[in-house]
N, C-alpha and C positions, 0 to 999 in steps of 0.2 A: 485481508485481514490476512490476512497474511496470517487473514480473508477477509501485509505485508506483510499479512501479509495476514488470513484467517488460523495461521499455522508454525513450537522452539526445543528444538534438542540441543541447544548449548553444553547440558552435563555428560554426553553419552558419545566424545568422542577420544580418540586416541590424542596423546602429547605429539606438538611441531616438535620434531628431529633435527637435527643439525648436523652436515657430515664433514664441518670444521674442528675439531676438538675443542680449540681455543674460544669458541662461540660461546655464550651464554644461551642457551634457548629459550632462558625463563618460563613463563610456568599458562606457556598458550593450549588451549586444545581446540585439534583440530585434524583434520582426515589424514591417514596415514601420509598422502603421497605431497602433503603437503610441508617441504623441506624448506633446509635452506637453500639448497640447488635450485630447487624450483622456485624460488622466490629472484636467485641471484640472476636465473635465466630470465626470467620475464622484466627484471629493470634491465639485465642488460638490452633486448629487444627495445624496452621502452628509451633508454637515452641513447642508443645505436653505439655502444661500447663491450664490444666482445668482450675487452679484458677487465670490466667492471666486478671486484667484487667486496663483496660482504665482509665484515666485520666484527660484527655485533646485531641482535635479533633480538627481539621479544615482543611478545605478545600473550594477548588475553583477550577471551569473549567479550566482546563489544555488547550483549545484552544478557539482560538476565530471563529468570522463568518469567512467564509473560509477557515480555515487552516487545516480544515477533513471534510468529507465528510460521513463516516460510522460506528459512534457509537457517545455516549457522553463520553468521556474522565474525570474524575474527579482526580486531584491531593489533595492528603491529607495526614495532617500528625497527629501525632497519638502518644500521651503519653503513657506510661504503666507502671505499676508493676507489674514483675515475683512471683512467689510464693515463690523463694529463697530470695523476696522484696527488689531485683535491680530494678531500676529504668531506664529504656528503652527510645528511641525516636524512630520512623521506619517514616517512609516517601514512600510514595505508589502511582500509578497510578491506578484508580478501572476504568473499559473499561465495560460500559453496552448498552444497547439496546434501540431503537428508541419505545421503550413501549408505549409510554405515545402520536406516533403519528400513528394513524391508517393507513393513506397511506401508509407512510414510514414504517411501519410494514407491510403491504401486499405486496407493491410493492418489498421488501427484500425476503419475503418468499419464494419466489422458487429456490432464490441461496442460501437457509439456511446458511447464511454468521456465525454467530454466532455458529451454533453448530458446523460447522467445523473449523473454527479458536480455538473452544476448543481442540477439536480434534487434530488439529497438536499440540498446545501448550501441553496439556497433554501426546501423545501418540506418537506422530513424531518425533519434534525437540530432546526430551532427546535420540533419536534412531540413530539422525545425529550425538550428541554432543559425542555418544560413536564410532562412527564408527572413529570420526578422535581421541580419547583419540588411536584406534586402531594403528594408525599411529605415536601416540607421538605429537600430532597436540593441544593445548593446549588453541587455540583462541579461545576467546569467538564470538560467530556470532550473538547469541539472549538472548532477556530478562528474569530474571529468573522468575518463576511465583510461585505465593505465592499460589493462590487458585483459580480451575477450578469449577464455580457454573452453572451447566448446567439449572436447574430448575430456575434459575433466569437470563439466558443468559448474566454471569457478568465472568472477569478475572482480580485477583488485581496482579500487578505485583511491584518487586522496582522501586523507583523514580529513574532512574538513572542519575537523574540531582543534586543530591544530593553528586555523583562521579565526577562533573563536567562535564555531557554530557550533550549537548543542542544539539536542533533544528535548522538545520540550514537556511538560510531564503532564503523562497521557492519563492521569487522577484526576486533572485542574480542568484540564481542555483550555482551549483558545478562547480572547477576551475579541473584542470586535476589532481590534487595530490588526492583531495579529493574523485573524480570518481574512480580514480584505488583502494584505499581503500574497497569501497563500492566493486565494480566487484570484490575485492580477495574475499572477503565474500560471495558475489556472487556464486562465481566458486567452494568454498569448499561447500555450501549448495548444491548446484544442484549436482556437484558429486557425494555425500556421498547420494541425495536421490536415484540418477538411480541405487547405489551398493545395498541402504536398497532395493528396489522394485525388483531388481533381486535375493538378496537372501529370499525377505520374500515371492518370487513367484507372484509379481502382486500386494501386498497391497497395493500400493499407487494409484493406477490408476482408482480406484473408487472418487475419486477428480478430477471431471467434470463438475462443474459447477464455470468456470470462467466467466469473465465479459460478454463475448460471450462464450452462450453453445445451446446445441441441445435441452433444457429443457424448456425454457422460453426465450421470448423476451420484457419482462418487464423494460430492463433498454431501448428501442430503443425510445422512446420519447427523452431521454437525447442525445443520438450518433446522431438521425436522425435529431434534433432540431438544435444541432451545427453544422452540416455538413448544413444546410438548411441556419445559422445565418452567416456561412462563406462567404458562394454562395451570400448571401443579399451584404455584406461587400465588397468581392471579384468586386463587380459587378458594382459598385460606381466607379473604377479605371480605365480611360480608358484604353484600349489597352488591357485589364484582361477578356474581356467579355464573351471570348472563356472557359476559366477555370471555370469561372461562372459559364456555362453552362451545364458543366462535374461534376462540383459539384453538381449541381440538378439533372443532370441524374443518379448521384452514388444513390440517396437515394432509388428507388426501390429496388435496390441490398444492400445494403451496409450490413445489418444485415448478412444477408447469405456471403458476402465478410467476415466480422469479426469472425463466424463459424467455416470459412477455418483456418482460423489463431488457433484457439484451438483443430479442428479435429487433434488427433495422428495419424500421420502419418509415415510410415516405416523411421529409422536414429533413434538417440539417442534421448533418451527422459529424463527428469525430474520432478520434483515437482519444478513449477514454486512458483513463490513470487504470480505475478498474480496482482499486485499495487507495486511498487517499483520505487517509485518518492521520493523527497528530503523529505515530512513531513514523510517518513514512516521511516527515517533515524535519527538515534541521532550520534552524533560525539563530541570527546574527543579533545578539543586542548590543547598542549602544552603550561604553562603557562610562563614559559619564552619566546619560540618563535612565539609563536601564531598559529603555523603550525598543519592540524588536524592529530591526532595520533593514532587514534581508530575510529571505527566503530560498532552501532550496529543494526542491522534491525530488525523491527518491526513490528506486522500487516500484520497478515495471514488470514483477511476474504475472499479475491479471492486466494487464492491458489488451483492452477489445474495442472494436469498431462499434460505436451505436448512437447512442443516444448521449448528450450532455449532462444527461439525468440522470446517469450512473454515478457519475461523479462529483457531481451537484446535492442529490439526496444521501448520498454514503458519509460524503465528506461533512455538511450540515448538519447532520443524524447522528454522527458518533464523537465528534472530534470540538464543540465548541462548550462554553462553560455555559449552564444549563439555562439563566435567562434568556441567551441568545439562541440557544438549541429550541428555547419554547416559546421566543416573542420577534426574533430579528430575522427571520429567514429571508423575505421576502425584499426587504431590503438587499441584504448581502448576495441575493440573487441580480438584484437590479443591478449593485455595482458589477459585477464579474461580466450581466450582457453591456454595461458599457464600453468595457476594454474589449471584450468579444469581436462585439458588432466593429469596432470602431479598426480594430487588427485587420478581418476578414478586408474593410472597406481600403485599406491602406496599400494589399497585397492582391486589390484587382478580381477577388474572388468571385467567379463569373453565375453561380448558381443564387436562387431568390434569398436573400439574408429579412428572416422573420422579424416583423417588429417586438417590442418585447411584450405585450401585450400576446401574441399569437405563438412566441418562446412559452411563455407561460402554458397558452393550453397544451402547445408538444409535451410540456415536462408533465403536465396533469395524466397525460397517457401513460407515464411512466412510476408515477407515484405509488402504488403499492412498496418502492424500493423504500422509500421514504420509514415506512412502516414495517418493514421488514431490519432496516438496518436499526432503529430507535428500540426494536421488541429483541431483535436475534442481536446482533453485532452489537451495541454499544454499551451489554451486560459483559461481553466475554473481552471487549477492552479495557471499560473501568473494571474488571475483577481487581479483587484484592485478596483474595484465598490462591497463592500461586505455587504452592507446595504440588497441584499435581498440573500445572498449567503447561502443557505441550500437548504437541500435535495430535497422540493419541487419545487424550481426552476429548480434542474435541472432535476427532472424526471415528471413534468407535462408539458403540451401544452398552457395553459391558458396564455391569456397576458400578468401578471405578470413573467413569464417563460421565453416569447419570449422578455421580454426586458432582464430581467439577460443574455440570451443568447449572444442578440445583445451588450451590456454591455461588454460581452467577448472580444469581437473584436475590441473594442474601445479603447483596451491599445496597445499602438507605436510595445510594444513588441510584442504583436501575429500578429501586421500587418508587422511584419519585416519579421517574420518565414513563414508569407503566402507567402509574394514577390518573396522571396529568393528559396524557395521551391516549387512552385505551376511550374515551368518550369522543374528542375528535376526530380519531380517525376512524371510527366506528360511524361517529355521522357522517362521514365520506363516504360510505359504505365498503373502506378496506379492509373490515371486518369476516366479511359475507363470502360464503364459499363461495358463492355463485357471479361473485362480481367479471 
């Protein structure tokens, strides 16, 4: 979400500078150290041309209030002359860090969200991208990335909207075509991690701090605040009052509830997405039929080693349009363990591969997330009041917080998924402090 992310300062930074006179800088904001120098250094690293330069720049936030939650996003594009004095255009997403806001800088620090999203982007993802080249496997799953700047917690990667991939709109959610898209990506990533982590002995499981971890509970103002903004909401209906009540008694527990859900525990494991809702998603449609045709996932700052069911329940919970949020899961689960299982078996994976019947009861272990992401997370994505929608709303307690919260549940949509849901997963017993 970012929490891709649960967390957006797009309004609150300084204008891109340009130390060309003749530049346009157009009308980007973004960190101060964020130049044209620094931009013309890092293509020229990327196409190995010292004497590459710049032209022409502009740029602009790539999202608005609400539509990210954990980083600033800046889309720009970018004239150049090669030294062979071809004349170039690139087109870029530069993804930097809440620098410039103290809270949002401290309150991040303990899931060093940024240096580990370098980290996979540099050192992980090209280690998936060769295990399935292993298999003859060709699909692209992620972004290609131009330049990992760790001293400056920045990643400029292509504009892949420039290939015709857009965003798709995180009001609607995903229709069943476009889900199974997303899950084959899904299923080939998590595969190809549990094969990288068995052959590299364990590397990946040092990737422990997802949105709930054992490290910090920094983000539970935002979890504990929504589940508290629920029970307010909840509570106003008659006949509901009982559910109310279970919702307020979840909040002593609830953090240590969401723990469970990230503890690895014995069954298959992967390197979760960890955020894997519709804005973390770019899709390709067909321009004759309009049908989406590609997929590619984005935004790996909660990426954690655990369970399927991180990714499986968050993604099903927040991100599909509400028939299929409330009647297709179990399906669109079956399709993702067929690509899964069927990956795992391709690339020789030596540890036991659960049937999907025994997938099933692992993920049952982990279901609380299911209801935690449908009650807390899938109000603060379809929000539609996003005049105070940034990161300080949703990770302080302060008034302004407790109305964005309340704010949440005042769209038809989260009050449908409470109605609908608040009886089911109550006979589940996810209701129950004491579950």
């Amino acid at each position: 979400m970012s929490v891709s992310d649960l967390i957006s300062a797009l309004d609150a930074i300084p204008k891109l500078t340009t130390t060309n006179p003749d530049i346009d800088s157009g009308f980007l904001d973004a960190p101060e150290w964020l130049t044209e120098s620094y931009l013309q250094d890092a293509l020229r690293k990327f196409y190995s041309d010292p004497k590459l330069k710049i032209t022409a720049l502009d740029g602009r936030p790539a999202l608005g209030r609400g539509e990210n939650y954990g980083g600033v996003l800046t889309r720009t594009k970018a004239e150049f002359i090669r030294s062979d004095g071809s004349s170039l255009i690139g087109h870029y997403i530069i993804k930097t860090s809440f620098e410039s806001d103290e809270f949002a800088r401290k309150a991040m620090e303990p899931y060093d969200i940024f240096n580990r999203e370098m980290s996979i982007y540099e050192q992980i993802l090209p280690k998936l991208n060769a295990l399935l080249r292993e298999i003859r496997d060709e699909e692209q799953i992620f972004a290609e990335t131009m330049a990992v700047d760790y001293h400056r917690s920045a990643l400029i990667f292509e504009d892949l909207s420039v290939r015709g991939y857009v965003m798709p709109d995180r009001l609607v959610g995903l229709d069943l075509k476009l889900a199974r898209l997303v899950l084959r990506k899904l299923a080939k990533m998590h595969a190809t991690s549990a094969v990288l982590n068995e052959r590299e002995l364990g590397a990946l499981e040092s990737y422990d701090r997802g949105m709930f971890n054992r490290h910090t509970d920094n983000y539970a103002p935002c979890f504990l605040g929504m589940i508290q903004a629920a029970s307010t909401r909840v509570a106003q209906w008659p006949g509901y009052e009982q559910y109310a009540e279970k919702l307020e008694a979840l909040v002593p527990v609830y953090m240590e509830l969401g723990k469970r859900v990230f503890d690895v525990c014995p069954g298959i494991n992967v390197l979760a997405h960890g955020d894997l809702w519709t804005n973390n998603v770019l899709v390709k449609y067909n321009e004759s039929t309009g049908e989406p045709e590609d997929v590619i996932i984005i935004d790996f700052q909660y990426a954690a080693w655990g369970s399927p069911a991180i990714d499986l329940f968050y993604f099903l919970n927040s991100s599909l349009q509400l028939d299929f949020h409330l009647h297709h899961q179990e399906q669109l689960i079956q399709y993702y363990f067929e690509i899964f299982s069927s990956t795992l078996r391709k690339l020789r994976y030596k540890a036991h591969i659960p049937s999907l019947h025994n997938f099933h009861l692992e993920l049952k272990k982990k279901s609380f997330y299911a209801m935690h992401t449908s009650f807390s997370i899938f109000p603060i994505q379809r929000n539609v009041e996003t005049d105070d929608a940034d990161f300080n709303a949703l990770m302080k307690s302060d008034q302004r917080a407790i109305n964005f919260k309340n704010g949440c549940y005042r769209n038809p949509v989260a009050q449908k998924i409470l109605r609908e849901l608040l009886n089911v997963f109550d006979c589940q017993g996810l209701l129950d402090a004491d579950q």
